[in-house]
N, C-alpha and C positions, 0 to 999 in steps of 0.2 A: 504494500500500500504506500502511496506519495505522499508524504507529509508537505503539509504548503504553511508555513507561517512569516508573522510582519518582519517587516523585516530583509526577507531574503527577497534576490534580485532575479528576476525572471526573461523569458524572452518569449514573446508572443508568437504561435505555430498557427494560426489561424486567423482571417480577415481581411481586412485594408491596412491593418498594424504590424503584417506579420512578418516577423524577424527584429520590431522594434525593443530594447529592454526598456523593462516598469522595475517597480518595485513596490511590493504588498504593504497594504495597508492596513489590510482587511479582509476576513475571512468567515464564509457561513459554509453553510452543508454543502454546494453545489458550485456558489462564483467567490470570485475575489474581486478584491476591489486593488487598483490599482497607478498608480503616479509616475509619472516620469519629470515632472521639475517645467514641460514647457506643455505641448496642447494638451497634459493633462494634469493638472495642479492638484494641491491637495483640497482646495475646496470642490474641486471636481472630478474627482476620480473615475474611474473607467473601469464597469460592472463584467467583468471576463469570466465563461465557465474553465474552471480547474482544467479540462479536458485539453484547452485550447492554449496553456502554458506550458512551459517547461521553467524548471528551476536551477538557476545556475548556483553553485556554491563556490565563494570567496569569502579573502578574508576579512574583510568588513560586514560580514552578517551580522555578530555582535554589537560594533556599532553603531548600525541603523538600525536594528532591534530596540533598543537602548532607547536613543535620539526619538523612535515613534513611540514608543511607550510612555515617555515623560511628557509628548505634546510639546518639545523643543526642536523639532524638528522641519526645517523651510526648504522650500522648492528649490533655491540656489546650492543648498544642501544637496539633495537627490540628483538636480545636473551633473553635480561636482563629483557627485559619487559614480554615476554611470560613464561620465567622462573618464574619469581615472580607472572604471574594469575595464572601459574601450581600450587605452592606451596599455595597460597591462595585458590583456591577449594580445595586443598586435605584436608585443616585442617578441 
């Protein structure tokens, strides 16, 4: 079974979006909710079924787990973060 929690950084396998990375926000029985920092902010997150993600694991799971759980976490934050997995897989 795929464990999906906040946190962790995804890439989207299905849509108009897909191959973009989010990052969870938010989690029910079925979709996730999900932000990437620019067309999808944190006051507007993007309803995706589980089915339709994959979840990549680095090492800043921990702190954007952290950063969304306390409610100190901003959109420039989330760019910053997916910028910097970008640049780390290309090397």
């Amino acid at each position: 079974m795929i464990e999906y929690w906040t946190g962790a950084l995804c890439a989207s396998l299905a849509g108009h979006d897909k191959g973009e990375l989010f990052v969870i926000i938010g989690e029910s029985k079925e979709y996730v909710s999900l932000v990437n920092g620019e067309c999808r902010s944190l006051d507007r997150p993007k309803k995706k079924k589980k089915k339709h993600i994959q979840i990549i694991h680095d090492e800043e799971e921990r702190k954007r787990k952290s950063l969304i759980e306390d409610g100190r976490i901003r959109d420039e934050e989330i760019r910053s973060m997916i910028r910097s997995y970008k640049r780390r897989s290309q090397s």
